[in-house]
DRENLUMBA-190306 format. One record per residue (C-alpha): x, y, z. Coordinates in steps of 0.001 Angstrom, whole numbers. Layout:
BEGIN
x, y, z
X, Y, Z
...
//
This chain:
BEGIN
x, y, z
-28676, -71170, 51494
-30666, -69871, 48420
-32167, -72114, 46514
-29591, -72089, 43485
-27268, -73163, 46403
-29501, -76052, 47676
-29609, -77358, 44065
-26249, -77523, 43695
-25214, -79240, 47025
-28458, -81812, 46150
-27280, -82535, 42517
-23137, -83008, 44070
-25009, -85900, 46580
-26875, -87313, 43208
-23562, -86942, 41563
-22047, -88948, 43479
-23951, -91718, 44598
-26825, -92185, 42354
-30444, -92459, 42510
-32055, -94247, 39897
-35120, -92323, 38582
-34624, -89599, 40651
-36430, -86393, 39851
-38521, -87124, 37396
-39811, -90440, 35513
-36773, -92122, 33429
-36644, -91674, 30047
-35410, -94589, 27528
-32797, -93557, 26185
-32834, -93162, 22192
-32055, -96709, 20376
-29292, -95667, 17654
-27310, -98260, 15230
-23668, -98361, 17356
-24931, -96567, 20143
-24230, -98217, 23349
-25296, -96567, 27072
-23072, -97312, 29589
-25050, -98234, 32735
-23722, -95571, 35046
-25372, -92925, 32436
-28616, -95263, 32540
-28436, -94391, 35835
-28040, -91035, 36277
-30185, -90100, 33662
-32440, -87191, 35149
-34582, -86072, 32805
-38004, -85268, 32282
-38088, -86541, 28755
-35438, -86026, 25774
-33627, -82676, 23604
-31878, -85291, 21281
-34324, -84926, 18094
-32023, -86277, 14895
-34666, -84226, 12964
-32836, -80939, 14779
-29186, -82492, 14430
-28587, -82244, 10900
-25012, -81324, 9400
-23475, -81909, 12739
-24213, -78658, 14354
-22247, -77607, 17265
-24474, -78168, 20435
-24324, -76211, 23944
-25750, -78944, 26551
-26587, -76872, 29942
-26416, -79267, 32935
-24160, -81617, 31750
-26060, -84532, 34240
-24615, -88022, 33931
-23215, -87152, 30146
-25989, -89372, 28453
-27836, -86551, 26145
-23675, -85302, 25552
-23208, -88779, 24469
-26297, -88802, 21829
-25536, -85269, 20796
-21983, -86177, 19795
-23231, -89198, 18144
-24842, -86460, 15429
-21387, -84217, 15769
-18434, -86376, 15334
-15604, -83445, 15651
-13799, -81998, 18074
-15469, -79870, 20529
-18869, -80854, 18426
-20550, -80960, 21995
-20300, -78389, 25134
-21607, -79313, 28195
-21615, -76892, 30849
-22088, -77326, 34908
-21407, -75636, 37753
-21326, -78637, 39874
-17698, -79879, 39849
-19082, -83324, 41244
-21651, -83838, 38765
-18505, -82855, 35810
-16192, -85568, 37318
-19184, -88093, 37023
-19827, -87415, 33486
-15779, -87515, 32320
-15860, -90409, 34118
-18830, -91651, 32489
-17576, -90152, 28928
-14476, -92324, 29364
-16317, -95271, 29625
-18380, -94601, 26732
-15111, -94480, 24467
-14144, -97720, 26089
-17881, -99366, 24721
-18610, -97140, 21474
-16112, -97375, 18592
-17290, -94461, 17214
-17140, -91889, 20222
-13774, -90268, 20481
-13464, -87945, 24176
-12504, -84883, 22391
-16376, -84911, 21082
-17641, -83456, 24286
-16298, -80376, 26006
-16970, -80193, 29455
-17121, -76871, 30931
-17127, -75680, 33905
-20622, -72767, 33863
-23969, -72023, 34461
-27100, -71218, 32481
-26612, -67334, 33207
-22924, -67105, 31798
-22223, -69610, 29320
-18825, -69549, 28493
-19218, -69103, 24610
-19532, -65886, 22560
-22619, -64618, 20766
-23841, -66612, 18138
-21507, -68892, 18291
-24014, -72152, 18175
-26212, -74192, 16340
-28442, -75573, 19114
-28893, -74860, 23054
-30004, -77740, 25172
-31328, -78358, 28569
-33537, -80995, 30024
-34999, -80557, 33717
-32950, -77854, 34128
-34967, -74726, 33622
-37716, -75625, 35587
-35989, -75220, 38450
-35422, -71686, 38373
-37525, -68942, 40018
-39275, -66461, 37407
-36830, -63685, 36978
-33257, -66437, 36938
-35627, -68237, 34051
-35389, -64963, 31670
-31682, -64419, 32759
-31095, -68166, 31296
-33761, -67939, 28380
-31832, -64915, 27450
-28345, -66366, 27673
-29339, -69138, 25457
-30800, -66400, 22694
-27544, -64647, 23043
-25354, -67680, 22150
-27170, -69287, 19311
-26561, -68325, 15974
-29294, -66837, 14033
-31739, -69341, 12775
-30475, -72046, 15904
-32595, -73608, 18149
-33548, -74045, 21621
-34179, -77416, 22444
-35780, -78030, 25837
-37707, -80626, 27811
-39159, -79248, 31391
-42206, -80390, 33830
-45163, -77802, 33518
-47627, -77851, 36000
-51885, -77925, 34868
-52705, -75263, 37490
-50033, -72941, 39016
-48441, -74494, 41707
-49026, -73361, 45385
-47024, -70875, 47176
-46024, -73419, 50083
-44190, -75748, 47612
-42645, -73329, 45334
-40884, -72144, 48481
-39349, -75447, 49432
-36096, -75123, 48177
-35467, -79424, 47860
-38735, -79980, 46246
-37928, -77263, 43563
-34199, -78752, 43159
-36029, -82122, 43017
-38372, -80487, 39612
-41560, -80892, 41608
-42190, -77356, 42415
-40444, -74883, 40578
-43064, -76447, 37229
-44820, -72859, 35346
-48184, -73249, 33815
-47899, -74185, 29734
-48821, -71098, 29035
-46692, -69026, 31205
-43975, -71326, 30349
-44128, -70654, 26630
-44856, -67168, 27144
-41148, -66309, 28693
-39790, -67889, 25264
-41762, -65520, 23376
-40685, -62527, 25970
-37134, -63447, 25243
-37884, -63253, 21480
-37985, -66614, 20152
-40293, -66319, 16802
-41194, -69955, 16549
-42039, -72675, 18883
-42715, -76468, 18215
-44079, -78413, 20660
-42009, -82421, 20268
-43923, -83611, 22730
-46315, -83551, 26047
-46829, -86005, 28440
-48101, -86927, 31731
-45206, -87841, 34078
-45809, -86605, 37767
-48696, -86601, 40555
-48768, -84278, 43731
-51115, -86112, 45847
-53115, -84202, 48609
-51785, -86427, 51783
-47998, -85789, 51023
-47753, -82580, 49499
-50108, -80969, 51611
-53008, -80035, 48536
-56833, -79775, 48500
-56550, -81804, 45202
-53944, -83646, 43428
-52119, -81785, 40622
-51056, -83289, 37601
-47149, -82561, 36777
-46354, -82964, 32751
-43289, -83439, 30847
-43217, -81068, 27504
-40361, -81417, 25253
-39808, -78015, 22839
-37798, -76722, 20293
-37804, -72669, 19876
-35726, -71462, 17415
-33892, -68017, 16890
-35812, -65981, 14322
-37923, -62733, 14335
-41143, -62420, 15489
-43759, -61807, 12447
-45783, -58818, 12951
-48747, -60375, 13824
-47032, -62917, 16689
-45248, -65798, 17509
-45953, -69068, 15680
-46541, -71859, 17967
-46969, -74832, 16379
-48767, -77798, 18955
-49885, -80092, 16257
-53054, -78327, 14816
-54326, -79063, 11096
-56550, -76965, 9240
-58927, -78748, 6562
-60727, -76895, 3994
-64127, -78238, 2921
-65793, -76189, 225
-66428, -75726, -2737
-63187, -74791, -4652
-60399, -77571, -5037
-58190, -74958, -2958
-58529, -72335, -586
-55663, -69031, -288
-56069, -66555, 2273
-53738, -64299, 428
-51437, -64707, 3600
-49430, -67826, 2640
-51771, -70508, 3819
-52836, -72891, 521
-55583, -75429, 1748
-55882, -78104, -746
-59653, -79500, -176
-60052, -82472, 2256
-56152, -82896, 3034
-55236, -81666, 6368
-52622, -78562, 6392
-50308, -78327, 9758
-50745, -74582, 10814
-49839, -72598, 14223
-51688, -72029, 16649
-52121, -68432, 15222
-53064, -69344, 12006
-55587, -71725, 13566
-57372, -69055, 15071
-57259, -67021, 11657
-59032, -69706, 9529
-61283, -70490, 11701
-62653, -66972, 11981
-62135, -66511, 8109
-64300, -69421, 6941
-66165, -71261, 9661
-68573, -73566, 7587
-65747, -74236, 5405
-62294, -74802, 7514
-61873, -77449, 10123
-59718, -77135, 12810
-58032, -79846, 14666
-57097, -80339, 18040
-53877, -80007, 19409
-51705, -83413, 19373
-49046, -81640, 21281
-46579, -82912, 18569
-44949, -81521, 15646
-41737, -82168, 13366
-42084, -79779, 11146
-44201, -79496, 7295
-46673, -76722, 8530
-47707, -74306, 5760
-46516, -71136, 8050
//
């Protein structure tokens, strides 16, 4: 089988009989007034870490979910799009779609609010969603992409682009990897399907959302979540798995590069009450400014006795001055 092929057949077994915490460390799920989790979606929640960010959700946007899983993340989405059809979720597994109407169905039973009609499930995968072109707010995955070999990661990257309207977002939480991962367990087709092997490096992660033409990337969150010790994975030393949640969004490049933004401030200390740099960046003396990455780099080499830069916090909601 190839390897799309072994996920598929390992996610129908998980579908069916389910493994709590399987794949990667549990996430709580998000604590809303009138929200209630049925336990079955508890328990096939398989995700890395979260896409529902209310701060993204706004105006009840209509929402593409790839990888429908257990229907929890549909669930919170639709609790932010209250119409018909507010939420798609796609999946090609027709096991892991019966789970989640089933799951969906007991969620209207337990949630006053929820109505079934809020979530579309769709038969699909990440290469041909079955929506036009710009036809959505926001694209979300979680665990999904990691998966996916190098060259099915920019077919999917670039199916989500295609769909979103301009402006939406990309919403994603994945496993990265602190060194790249070796050859021996990228090839094992149940360890990838299981998100332990198929992680990228942070940097070639975010790279392929650049390569696909996102213009702006926020880093939500990153996280350790994951060990590959040397005894059962067959390494010379342990590598560190982490959980990054993102949120790239559908605008154009500026000429001089992407803006990622990974929680960086830039503080200006001199003399003047405010610095300019004639480039849109206003420093107001002593108060910390959230810039990019990018801009980071720019300051610092623009005034270095009289901007500070900050580490990264590896999270960001928004406010920068880019």
């Amino acid at each position: 089988m190839s390897y799309l092929e072994t996920t598929a057949q390992f996610y129908s077994e998980v579908a069916q009989t389910p493994e709590v915490g399987l794949c990667c460390v549990q996430s709580s799920s998000m604590q809303l007034p009138e929200l209630k989790i049925p336990t079955q979606m508890q328990e096939m929640n398989y995700g890395c870490g979260t896409t529902v960010h209310p701060a993204e959700l706004i105006n009840q946007p209509t929402v593409l979910y790839v990888g429908v899983g257990g229907g929890l993340e549909a669930l919170q989405f639709a609790y932010f799009s209250r119409n018909s059809g507010g939420v798609i979720a796609v999946d090609p597994v027709s096991e892991m779609r019966k789970a989640a109407t089933r799951n969906l169905e007991i969620a209207a039973e337990e949630n006053l609010w929820f109505d079934r009609s809020f979530v579309d499930i769709r038969d699909g995968d990440a290469f041909n969603l079955p929506v036009p072109d710009s036809s959505v707010d926001v694209v979300a995955q979680n665990c999904l992409f990691n998966i996916f070999e190098p060259e099915d990661l920019t077919k999917a990257l670039k199916e989500a682009y295609r769909v979103l309207k301009v402006g939406g977002r990309l919403i994603m939480s994945d496993p990265i990897a602190t060194r790249p991962i070796p050859l021996h367990l990228q090839q094992d087709e149940r360890l990838r399907a299981m998100c332990l092997s198929g992680a990228l490096t942070y940097e070639e992660y975010t790279q392929h959302l650049v390569n696909v033409g996102f213009g702006q990337i926020e880093i939500r969150a990153r996280r350790p979540y994951r060990l590959l010790d040397c005894q059962t994975y067959g390494l010379e030393e342990a590598l560190l798995l982490e959980s990054l949640d993102s949120v790239s969004f559908k605008v154009p490049i500026p000429n001089d590069g992407v803006c990622i933004f990974t929680g960086k401030t830039a503080i200006y200390m001199g003399k003047e009450g405010i610095f300019d740099d004639g480039a849109g960046h206003v420093l107001q003396r002593g108060v910390p400014a959230a810039v990019c990455d990018k801009t980071a780099v720019n300051l610092a080499l623009s005034k270095p006795e009289d901007i500070l830069i900050t580490d990264s916090t590896w999270h960001y909601t928004g406010g920068g001055c880019c």
